[in-house]
Structure formats: structure tokens, C-alpha cells
Kinemage of the C-alpha trace (Angstrom):
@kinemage 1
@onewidth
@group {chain A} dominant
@subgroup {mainchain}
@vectorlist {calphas} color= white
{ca unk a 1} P 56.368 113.467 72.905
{ca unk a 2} L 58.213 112.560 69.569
{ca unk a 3} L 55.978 111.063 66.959
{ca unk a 4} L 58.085 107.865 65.264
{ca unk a 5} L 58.775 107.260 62.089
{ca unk a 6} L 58.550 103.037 62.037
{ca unk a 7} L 61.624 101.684 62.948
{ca unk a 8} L 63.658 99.367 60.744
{ca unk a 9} L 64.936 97.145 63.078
{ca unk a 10} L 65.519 93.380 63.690
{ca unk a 11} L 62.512 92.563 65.203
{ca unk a 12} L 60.372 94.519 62.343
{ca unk a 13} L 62.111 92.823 59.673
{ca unk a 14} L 61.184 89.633 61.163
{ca unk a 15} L 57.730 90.323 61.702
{ca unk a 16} L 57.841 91.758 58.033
{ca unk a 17} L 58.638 88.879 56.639
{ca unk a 18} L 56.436 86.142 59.334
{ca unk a 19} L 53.352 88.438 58.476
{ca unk a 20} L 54.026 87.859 54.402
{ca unk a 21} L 54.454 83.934 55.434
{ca unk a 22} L 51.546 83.876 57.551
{ca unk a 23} L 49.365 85.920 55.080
{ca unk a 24} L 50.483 83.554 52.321
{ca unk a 25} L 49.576 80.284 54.180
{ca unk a 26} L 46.174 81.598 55.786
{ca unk a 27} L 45.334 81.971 51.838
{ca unk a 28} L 46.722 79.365 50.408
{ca unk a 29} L 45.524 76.646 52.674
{ca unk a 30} L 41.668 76.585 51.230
{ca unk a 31} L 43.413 75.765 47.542
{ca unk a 32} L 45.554 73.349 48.314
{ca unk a 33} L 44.481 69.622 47.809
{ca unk a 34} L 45.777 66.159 48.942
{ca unk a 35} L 45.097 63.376 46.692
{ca unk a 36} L 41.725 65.182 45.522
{ca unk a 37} L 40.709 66.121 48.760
{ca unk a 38} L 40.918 69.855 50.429
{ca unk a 39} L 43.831 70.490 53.255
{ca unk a 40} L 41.604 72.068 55.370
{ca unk a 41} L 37.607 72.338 54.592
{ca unk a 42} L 34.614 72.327 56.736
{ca unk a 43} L 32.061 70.932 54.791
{ca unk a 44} L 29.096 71.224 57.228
{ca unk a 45} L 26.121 70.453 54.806
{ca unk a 46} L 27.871 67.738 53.771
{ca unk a 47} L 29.195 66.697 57.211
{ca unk a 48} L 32.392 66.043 56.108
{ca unk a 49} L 35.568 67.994 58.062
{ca unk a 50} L 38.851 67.516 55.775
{ca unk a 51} L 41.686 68.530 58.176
{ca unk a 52} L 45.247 67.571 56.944
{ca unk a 53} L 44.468 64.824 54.630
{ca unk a 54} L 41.959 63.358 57.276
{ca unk a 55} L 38.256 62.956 56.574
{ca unk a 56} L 36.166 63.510 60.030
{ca unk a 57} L 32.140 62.481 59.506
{ca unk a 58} L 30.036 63.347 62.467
{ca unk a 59} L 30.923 60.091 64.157
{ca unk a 60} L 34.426 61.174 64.396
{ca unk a 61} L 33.666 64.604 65.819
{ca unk a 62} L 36.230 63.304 68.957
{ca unk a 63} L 39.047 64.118 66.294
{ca unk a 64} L 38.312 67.752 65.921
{ca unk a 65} L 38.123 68.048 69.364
{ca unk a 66} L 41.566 66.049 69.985
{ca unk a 67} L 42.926 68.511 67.591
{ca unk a 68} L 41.441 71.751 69.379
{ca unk a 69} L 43.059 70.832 73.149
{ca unk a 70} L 46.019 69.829 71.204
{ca unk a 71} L 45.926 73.349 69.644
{ca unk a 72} L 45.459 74.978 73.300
{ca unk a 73} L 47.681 73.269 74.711
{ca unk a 74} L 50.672 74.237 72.271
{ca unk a 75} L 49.576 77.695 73.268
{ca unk a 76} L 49.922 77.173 77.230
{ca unk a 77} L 53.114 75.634 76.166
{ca unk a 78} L 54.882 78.308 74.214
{ca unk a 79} L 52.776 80.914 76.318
{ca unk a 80} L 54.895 79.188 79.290
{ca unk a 81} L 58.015 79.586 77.400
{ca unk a 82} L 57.522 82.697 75.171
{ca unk a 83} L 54.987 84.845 76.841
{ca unk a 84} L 52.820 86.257 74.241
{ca unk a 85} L 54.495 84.776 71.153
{ca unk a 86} L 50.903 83.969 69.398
{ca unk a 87} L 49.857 87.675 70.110
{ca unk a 88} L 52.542 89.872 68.503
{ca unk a 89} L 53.411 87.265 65.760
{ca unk a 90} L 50.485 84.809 65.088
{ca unk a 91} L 47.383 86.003 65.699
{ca unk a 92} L 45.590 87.179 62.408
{ca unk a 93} L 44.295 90.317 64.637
{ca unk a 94} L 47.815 91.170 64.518
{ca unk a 95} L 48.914 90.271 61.365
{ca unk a 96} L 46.348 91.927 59.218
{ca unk a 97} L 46.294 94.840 61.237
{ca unk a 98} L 49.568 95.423 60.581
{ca unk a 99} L 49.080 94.802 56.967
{ca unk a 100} L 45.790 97.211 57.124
{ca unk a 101} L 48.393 99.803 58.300
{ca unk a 102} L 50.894 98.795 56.118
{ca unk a 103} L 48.452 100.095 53.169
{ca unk a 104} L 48.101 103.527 54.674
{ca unk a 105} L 51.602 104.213 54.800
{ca unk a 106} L 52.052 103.467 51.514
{ca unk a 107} L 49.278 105.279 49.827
{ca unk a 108} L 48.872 108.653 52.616
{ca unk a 109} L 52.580 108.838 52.527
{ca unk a 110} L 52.914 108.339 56.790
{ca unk a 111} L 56.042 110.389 58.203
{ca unk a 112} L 55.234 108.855 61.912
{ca unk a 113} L 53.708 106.424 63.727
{ca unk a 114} L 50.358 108.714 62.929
{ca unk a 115} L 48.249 109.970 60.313
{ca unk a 116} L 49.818 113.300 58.764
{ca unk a 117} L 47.032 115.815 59.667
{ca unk a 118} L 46.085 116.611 56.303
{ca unk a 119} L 45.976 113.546 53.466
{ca unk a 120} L 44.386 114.712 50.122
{ca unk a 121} L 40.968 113.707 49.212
{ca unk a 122} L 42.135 111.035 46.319
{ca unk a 123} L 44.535 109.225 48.925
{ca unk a 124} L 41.753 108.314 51.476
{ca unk a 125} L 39.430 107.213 48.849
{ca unk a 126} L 42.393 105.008 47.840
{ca unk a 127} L 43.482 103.590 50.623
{ca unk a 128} L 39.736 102.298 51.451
{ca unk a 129} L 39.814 101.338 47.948
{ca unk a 130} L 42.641 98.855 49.114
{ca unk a 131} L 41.193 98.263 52.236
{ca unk a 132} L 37.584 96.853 50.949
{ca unk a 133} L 39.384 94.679 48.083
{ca unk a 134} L 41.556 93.206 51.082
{ca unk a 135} L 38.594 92.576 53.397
{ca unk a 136} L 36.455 90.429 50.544
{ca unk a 137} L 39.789 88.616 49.622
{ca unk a 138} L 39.728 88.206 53.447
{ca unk a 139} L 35.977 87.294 53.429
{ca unk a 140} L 36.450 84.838 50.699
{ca unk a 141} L 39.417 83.029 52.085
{ca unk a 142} L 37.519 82.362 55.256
{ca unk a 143} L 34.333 81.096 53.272
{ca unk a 144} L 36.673 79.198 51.330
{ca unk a 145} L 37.452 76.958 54.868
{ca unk a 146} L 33.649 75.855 55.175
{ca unk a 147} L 33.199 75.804 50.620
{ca unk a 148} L 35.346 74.679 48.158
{ca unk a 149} L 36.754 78.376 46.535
{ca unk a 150} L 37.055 76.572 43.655
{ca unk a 151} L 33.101 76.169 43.472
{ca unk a 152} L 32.907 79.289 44.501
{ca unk a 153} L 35.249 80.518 41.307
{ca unk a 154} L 33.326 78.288 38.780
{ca unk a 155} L 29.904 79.833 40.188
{ca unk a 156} L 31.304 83.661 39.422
{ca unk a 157} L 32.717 82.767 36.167
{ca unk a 158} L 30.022 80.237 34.765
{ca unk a 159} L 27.159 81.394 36.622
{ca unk a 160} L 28.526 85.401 36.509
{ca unk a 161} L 27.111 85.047 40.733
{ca unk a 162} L 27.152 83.327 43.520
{ca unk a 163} L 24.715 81.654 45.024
{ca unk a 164} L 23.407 83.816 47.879
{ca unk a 165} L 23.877 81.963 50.949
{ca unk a 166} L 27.699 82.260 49.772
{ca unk a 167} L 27.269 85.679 48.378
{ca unk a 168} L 25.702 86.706 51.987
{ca unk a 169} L 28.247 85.027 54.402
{ca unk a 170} L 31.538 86.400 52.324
{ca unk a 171} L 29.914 90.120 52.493
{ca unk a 172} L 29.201 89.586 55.900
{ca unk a 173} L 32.421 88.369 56.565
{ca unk a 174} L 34.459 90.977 54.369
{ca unk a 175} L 32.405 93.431 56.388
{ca unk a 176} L 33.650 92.178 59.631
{ca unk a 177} L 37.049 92.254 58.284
{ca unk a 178} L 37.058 95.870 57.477
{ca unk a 179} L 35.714 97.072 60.763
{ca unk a 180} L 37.590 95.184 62.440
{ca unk a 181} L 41.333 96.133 61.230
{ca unk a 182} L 40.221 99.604 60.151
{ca unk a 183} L 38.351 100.629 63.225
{ca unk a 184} L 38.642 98.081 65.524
{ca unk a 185} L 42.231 96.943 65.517
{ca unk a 186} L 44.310 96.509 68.582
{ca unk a 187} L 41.231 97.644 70.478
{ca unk a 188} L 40.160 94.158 70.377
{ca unk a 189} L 43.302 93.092 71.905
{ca unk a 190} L 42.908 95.512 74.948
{ca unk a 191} L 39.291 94.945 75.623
{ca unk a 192} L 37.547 91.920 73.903
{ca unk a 193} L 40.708 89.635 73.645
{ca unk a 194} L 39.850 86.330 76.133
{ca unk a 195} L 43.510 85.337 76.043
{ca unk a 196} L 44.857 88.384 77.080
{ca unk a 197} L 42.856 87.859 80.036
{ca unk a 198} L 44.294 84.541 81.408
{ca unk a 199} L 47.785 84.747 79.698
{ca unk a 200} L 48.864 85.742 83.422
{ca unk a 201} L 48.165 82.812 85.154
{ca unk a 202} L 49.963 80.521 81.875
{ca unk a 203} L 53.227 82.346 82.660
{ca unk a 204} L 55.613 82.365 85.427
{ca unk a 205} L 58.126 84.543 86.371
{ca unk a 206} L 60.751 82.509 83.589
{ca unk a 207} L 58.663 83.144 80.995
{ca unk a 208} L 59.807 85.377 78.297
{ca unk a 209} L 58.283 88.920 78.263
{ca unk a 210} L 59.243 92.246 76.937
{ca unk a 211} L 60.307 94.258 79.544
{ca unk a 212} L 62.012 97.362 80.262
{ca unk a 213} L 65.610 97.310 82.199
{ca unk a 214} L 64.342 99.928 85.170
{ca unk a 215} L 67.981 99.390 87.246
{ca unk a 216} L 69.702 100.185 83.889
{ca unk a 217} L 67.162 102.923 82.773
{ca unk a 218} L 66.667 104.681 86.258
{ca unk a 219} L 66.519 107.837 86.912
{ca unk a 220} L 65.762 108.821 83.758
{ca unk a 221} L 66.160 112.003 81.990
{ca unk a 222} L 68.194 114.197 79.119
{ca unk a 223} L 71.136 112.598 77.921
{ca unk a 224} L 73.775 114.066 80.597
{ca unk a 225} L 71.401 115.173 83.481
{ca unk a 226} L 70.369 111.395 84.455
{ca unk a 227} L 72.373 108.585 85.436
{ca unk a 228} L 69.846 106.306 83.991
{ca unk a 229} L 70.203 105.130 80.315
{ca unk a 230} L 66.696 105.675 79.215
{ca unk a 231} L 66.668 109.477 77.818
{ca unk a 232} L 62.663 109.799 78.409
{ca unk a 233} L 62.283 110.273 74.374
{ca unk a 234} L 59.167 108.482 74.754
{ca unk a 235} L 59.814 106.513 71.310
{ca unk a 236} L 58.408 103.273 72.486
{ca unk a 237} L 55.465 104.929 74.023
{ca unk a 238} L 54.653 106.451 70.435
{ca unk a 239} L 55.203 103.147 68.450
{ca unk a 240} L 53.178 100.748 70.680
{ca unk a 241} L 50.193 100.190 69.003
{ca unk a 242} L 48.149 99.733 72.233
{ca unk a 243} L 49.026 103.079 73.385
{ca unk a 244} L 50.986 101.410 76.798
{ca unk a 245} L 54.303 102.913 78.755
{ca unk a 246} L 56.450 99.509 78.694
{ca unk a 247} L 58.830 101.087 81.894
{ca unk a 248} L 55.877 101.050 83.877
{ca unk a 249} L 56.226 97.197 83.428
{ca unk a 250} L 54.179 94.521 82.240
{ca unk a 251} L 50.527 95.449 81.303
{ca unk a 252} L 47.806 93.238 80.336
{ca unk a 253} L 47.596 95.103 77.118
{ca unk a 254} L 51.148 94.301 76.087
{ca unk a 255} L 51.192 91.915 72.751
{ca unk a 256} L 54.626 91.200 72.601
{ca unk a 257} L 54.765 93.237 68.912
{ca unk a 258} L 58.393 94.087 70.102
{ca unk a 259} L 58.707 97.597 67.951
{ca unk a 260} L 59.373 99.363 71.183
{ca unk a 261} L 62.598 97.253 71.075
{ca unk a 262} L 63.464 97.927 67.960
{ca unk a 263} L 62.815 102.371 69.064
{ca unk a 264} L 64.717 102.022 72.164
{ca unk a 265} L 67.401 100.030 70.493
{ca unk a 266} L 67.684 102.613 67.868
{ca unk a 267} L 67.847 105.269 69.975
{ca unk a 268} L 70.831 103.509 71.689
{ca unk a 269} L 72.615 103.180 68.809
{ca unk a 270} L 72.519 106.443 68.434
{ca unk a 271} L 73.959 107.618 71.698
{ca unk a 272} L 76.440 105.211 71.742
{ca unk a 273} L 75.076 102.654 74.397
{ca unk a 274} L 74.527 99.493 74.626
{ca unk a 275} L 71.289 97.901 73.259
{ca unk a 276} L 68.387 95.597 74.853
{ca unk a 277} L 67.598 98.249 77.450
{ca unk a 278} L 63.839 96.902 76.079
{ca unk a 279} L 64.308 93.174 75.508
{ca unk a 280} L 62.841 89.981 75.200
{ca unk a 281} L 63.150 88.898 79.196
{ca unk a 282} L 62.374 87.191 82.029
{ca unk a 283} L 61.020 88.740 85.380
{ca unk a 284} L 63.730 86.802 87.128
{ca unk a 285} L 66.192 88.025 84.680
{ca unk a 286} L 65.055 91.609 84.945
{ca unk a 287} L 65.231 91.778 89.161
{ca unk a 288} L 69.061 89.524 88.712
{ca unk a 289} L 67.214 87.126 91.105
{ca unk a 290} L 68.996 84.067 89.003
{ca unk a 291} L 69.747 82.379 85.227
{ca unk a 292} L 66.484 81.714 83.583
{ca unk a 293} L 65.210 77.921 84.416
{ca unk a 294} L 63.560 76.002 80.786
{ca unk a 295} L 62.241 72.894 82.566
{ca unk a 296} L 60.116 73.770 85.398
{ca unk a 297} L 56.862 72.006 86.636
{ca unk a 298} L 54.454 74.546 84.704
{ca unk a 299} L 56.345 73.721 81.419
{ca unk a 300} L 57.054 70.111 82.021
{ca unk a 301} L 52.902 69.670 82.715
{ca unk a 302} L 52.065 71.524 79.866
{ca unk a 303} L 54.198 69.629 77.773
{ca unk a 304} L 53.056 66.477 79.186
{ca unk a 305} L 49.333 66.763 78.878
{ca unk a 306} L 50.487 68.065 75.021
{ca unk a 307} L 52.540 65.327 74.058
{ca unk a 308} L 49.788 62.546 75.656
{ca unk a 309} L 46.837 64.291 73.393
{ca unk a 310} L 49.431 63.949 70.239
{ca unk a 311} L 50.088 60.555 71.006
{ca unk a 312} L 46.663 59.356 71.779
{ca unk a 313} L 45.723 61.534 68.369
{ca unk a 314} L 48.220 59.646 66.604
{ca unk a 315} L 46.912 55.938 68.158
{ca unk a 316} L 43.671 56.595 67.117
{ca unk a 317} L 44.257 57.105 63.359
{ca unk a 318} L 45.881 54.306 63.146
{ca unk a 319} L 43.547 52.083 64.663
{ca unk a 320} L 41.011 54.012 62.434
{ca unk a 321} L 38.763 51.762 60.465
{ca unk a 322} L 38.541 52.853 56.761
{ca unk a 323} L 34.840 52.358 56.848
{ca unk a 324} L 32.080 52.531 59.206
{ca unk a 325} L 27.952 50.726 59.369
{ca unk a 326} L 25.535 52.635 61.335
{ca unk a 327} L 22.415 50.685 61.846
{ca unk a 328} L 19.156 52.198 62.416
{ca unk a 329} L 15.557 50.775 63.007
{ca unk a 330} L 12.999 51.951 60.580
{ca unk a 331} L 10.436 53.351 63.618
{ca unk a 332} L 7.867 54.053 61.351
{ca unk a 333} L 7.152 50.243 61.261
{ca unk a 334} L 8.987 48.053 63.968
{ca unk a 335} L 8.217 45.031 62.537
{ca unk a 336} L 5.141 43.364 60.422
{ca unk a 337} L 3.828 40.575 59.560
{ca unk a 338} L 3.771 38.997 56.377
{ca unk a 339} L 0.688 36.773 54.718
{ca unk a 340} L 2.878 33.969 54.807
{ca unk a 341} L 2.949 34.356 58.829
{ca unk a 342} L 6.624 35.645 59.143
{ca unk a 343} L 7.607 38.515 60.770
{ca unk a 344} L 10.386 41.185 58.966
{ca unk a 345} L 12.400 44.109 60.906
{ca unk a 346} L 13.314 47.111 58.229
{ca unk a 347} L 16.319 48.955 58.660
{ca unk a 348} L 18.130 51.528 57.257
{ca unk a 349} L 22.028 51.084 56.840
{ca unk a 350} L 24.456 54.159 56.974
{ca unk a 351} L 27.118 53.120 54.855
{ca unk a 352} L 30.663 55.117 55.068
{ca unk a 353} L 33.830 54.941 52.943
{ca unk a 354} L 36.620 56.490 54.422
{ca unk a 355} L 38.710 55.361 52.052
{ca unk a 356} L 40.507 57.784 49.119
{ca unk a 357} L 39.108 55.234 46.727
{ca unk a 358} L 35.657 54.200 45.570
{ca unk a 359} L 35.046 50.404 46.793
{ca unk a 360} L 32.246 47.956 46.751
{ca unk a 361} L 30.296 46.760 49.816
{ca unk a 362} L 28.560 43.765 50.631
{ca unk a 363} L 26.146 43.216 53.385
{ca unk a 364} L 25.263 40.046 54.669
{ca unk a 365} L 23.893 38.645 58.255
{ca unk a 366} L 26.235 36.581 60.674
{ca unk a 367} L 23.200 34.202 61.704
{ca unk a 368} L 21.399 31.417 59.579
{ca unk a 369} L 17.650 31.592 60.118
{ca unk a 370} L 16.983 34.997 58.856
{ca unk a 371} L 16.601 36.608 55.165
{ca unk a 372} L 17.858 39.587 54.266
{ca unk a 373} L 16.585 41.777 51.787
{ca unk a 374} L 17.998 44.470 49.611
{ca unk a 375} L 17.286 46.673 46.465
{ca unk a 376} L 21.441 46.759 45.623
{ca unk a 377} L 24.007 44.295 47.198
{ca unk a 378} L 26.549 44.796 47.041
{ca unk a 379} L 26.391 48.802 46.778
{ca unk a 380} L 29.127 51.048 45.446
{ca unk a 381} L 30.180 54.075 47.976
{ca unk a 382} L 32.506 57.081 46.556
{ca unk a 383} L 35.680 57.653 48.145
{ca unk a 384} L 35.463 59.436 51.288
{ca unk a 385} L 31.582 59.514 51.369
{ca unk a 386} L 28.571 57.733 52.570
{ca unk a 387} L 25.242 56.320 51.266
{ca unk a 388} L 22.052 54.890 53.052
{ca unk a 389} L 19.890 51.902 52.202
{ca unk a 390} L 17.246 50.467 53.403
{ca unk a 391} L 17.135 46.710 53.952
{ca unk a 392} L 14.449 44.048 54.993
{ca unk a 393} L 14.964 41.299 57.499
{ca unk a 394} L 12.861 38.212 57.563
{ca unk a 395} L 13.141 35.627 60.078
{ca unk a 396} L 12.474 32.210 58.465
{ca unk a 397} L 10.890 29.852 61.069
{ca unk a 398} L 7.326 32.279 61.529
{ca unk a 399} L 6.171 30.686 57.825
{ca unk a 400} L 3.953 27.185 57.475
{ca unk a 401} L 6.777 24.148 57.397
{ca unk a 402} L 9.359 26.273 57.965
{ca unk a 403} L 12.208 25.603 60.519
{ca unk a 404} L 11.968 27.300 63.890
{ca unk a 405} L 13.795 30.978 64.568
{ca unk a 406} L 17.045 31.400 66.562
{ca unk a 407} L 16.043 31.300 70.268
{ca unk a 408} L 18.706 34.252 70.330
{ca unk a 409} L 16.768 37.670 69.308
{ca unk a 410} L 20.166 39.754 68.273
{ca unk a 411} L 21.156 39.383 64.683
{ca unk a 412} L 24.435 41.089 63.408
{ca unk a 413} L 24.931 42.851 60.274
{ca unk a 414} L 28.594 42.112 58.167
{ca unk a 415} L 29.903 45.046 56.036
{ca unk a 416} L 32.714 43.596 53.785
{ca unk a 417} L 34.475 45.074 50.936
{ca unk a 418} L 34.447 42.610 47.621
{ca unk a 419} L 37.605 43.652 46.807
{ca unk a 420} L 39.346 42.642 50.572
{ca unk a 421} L 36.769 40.019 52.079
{ca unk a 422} L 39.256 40.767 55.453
{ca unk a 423} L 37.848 44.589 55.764
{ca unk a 424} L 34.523 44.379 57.862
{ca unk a 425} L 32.710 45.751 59.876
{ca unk a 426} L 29.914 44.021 62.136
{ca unk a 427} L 26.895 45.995 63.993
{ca unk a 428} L 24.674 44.120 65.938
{ca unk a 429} L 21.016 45.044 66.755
{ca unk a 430} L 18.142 42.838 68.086
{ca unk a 431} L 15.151 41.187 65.949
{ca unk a 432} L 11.559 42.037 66.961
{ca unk a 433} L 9.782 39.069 66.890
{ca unk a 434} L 6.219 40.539 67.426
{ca unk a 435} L 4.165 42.034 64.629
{ca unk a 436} L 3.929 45.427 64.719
{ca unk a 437} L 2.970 47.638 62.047
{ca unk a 438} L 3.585 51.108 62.461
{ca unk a 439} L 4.414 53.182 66.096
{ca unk a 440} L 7.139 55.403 66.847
């Protein structure tokens, strides 16, 4: 069997230049900011998810999961369409891998689709020279989606270190990253890959695959002692980087990486016949059975169930309030009684601003009869953040000459911002009227 030298094809230059743009994005997306805030950062000790310009707190959780069906379903979707589009031209297993091989190459000086059997000593060294910087940039990149990287910048430079939960999960994940697309590579998409595993039943026989032309390439043989068009060079055997015979038609381990197109198509050119004898292709379209059909029920339900999640995403944004009251009883005392013979509730108020802008708040209660009682009101919350404070009500009619209570137990709590008295927020809760002091 030939060993291939990488073909320069279409496909390849296309997946040359999506890898560089995917590459680019996956790196850049951690630096870039909206209006002060991160694109994309999951700040879990602060419990805030910035995704897109959106602030998520853990009330809002529903968001990110909105956003993860909508994600899956644009992969049945194109997977419907496309086959495995996300596999051979998406998926960061495949484009660092490639990019991981790229390197070696370069630097060992690759004549084939393999290794030359002897690289000098300098090279290797080298190349995992390349390799390990590529995995921490790798490492911090994904750190930089759950911490700012540029905190983690000022702590290298001003602090000359990190601090070493960050320190341990970027060598952690650098290390990952260089097992995995040095020694691991497209192993994980043959045996540990989940999608690879259901992709079958997304697709249909319209959806797009690469497949091999048998009619056209049957019998094959040497050029002039088979009818067949396929020569048996074994080209796209030696240049699929999951090691799989595409004639023997489609395999679970196929990714869709299309440079067994590119060899065959080559190798056509070069005999003078016509090209696409491997091709992007239906089943139906292989076997002549009929014209390739777009809208059919599997498409048309996976687009459905995609567009209602983006619209029902989209609905509930914009009914989004820009701030939010949690109330909470204090349960380390219910309620107590004061000398004066009145009974007071404490509570503690979760205040959020969703807002890009700092505003003031001011709390207040909905019902005459009751007092309420606060170190700071109106309180000032940060843009996109959240504060708590603890507040005391008293009901009035309990003390001597005072009028009676509100027969009605519930009270309700009024969040306004000074600055737009038309913003609120109410919470209501219910008033314990019995003196407690203490009890969980």
C-alpha cells in the first residue's frame, strides 16, 4: 500500500483555512468583552454565567439550559442534512488534532501520511517542545472560559504566579490536551466519541455522507485490467486518519474529514477521469434510487423543535426583568417579641441588578400596619451583581395603644429603583404573628 504525501486539494484547503478560523475564535472568545462584561465566562464562584452579552445568576439557570437543547438540536439538524459536518470540521478533537499534526510535519520534515522511520534526536525534542507550549495555551484558553485571562495575566505579571487553584486546573488541563491530540487523537473518535454512536439514527438515507461510487469503481484493479474506475492504489485508505476502507461503505468511524476525496480525486486527475468517484453523497444518490429530497419529516421536526426553543429563548429575554428580590426568612429566629409587646419577622433580602449599570434600590412594604427596618435604604447594587441585607419587620398593632394588625398575615416586599419609580419588583411572604425566638 502507497504511503501519501497530504493532498492539496479543495477540501484540505478548506479545512486549512476553517481550522485557522476556528482556532482563532476558540481563543479569542475568553478576551473579548461587551460593554465591560466577558462574551463568554463561567464565573462559578461568583455565580454569574456571561454568555453573549447575557448575565445568567443561578435563578436563571433555565437559560443555559435553553441554550444547550438549542445547541443539540442545531446538531440533529445539520447532522440530518450534512451527516457528520461537526465531526470532520467543528469538533476541537478534530481541529487541534490536525493542528497537533500539522506541527510534526513541519518540524520532522513528513514525506507521507506517516512518520519517516528515522527523525533526528533535536527534531522530536522540538516538536514536543511545540506541542507542550500549544497544550498550556490550550489549557489556559479553556480556564480562561470559567476566569477572567485577564486576571489570570495580571496575577503572572504582578504577582510573578498564579494562584494555585488556577495554576492546578490549567496544568491539569494542558496535560489533558497533550495526551489527548498527541496520543489519543482520532482514537477518541473511534472508541470514546458518544456522538459517533447515535449519529446513525439522526440521519436518513438523504443525508449527506462521504461515500464511495462502488457501480462506478467496480471491479476494481490496475489501470487497464479492470473495468472499474477505482485503480486499488489504496490512497484514501492511507490518508484516513481513522485507519477505515471508505469502499467498504459507511463505517461508524467515518468523520467526514473528506481527505480521501481530495486522494481519490487526485488520483483521477491523473489518469484522466472524471472526479467525485469519493464524494460528498447521499445513500439514495449513491444506489440512483432518486434526486436527493431537503424537506423531509426528520428535517422538518428537527427544525421545528429548533426554531420553537429559539423563539421561546428569544421571548424570554425580553420579558426578562432587569432585576430580581429573593426573600428569605431568617430561621435562626422566626419571629420575637419585643419589650414593648410587638412581634418582628427578620429577613434577609437577595438583591440583584441585572442591569449594565449601577442603580439604587429602595425597599418598602405594600401594607400599612407594619414597620420595616433597615441598616441602608435605599442600597446601591453594581451593575450586573447582587447584594444581601438583612431587614426587620415589625407589626404595629402588638404594642400598648397601638392600632390593631392586618387580619391578613402575608405582607409583600416592593423593590423599586430611585432613578425609575416604574421598575419593581414585589415578593410576597407571610408574617408570623407568634413569638418565637430561635428554632430552625
Amino acid at each position: 500500500m502507497l504511503r501519501a504525501r497530504p493532498v492539496r486539494g479543495t477540501f484540505r484547503s478548506l479545512r486549512w483555512w476553517a481550522n485557522w478560523i476556528l482556532i482563532g475564535v476558540l481563543f479569542a472568545i475568553p478576551w473579548i468583552r461587551i460593554g465591560g462584561e466577558h462574551l463568554i465566562l463561567l464565573d462559578i464562584p461568583a455565580r454569574k454565567f456571561h454568555v453573549f452579552g447575557l448575565v445568567i445568576f443561578p435563578q436563571e439557570l433555565f437559560f443555559l439550559w435553553l441554550l444547550v437543547i438549542g445547541a443539540a438540536l442545531a446538531l440533529f439538524f445539520f447532522t440530518a442534512l450534512f451527516g457528520r459536518l461537526w465531526c470532520g470540521w467543528a469538533c476541537p478533537q478534530t481541529v487541534f488534532t490536525d493542528l497537533f499534526a500539522a506541527v510534526a510535519r513541519r518540524i520532522q520534515g513528513w514525506k507521507g501520511s506517516r512518520p519517516p522511520k528515522r527523525v533526528a534526536a533535536w527534531r522530536k525534542v522540538a516538536t514536543h517542545g511545540v506541542w507542550i507550549a500549544l497544550s498550556l495555551a490550550i489549557g489556559f484558553h479553556l480556564v480562561g472560559y470559567f476566569h477572567s485571562p485577564y486576571d489570570l495575566v495580571e496575577q503572572a505579571v504582578v504577582n510573578g504566579r498564579l494562584y494555585p487553584t488556577a495554576l492546578g486546573f490549567l496544568l491539569v488541563t494542558a496535560g489533558l490536551a497533550y495526551f489527548d491530540f498527541v496520543f489519543l487523537k482520532q482514537t477518541f473518535c473511534k472508541y470514546l466519541c458518544p456522538y459517533a454512536r447515535f449519529q446513525g439514527v439522526l440521519m436518513d438515507r438523504d443525508s449527506l455522507v462521504v461515500g464511495y461510487d462502488a457501480r462506478r469503481g467496480e471491479p476494481r484493479g490496475k489501470r487497464g485490467k479492470a473495468e472499474g474506475d477505482c485503480v486499488d492504489c489504496g490512497l484514501c485508505v492511507a490518508v484516513c486518519p481513522t485507519d477505515i476502507d471508505i469502499r467498504e461503505g459507511l463505517q461508524l468511524e467515518c468523520i467526514a474529514c473528506t481527505q480521501c476525496i481530495d486522494a481519490c480525486n487526485g488520483v483521477m486527475a491523473k489518469l484522466g477521469r472524471a472526479p467525485d468517484l469519493i464524494a460528498y453523497r447521499s445513500l439514495v444518490g449513491l444506489e440512483r434510487e432518486r434526486e436527493i429530497r431537503i424537506l423531509r419529516p426528520r428535517v422538518l421536526a428537527y427544525g421545528a423543535m429548533l426554531a420553537a426553543v429559539v423563539v421561546g429563548f428569544v421571548a424570554l429575554v425580553g420579558a426578562r426583568e432587569p432585576m430580581d428580590l429573593h426573600v428569605a426568612r431568617n430561621r435562626s429566629a422566626l419571629s420575637a417579641t419585643l419589650a414593648d409587646g410587638r412581634v418582628g419577622n427578620s429577613f434577609t433580602l437577595h438583591i440583584q441588578n441585572r442591569d449594565r449599570e449601577a442603580h439604587r434600590f429602595r425597599i418598602r412594604l405594600a401594607e400599612e400596619g407594619y414597620d420595616l427596618l433597615a441598616g441602608v435604604n435605599p442600597i446601591t447594587v453594581e451593575a450586573t451583581s447582587a447584594v444581601e441585607t438583612s431587614v426587620f419587620v415589625v407589626a404595629q398593632g402588638a404594642g400598648e395603644g397601638a392600632a390593631a394588625p392586618p387580619a391578613t398575615p402575608e405582607i409583600q416586599f416592593i423593590l423599586e429603583r430611585e432613578d425609575d419609580a416604574e421598575r419593581r419588583i414585589v415578593r410576597r411572604t407571610r408574617f408570623l404573628s407568634m413569638g418565637v425566638t430561635g428554632g430552625r
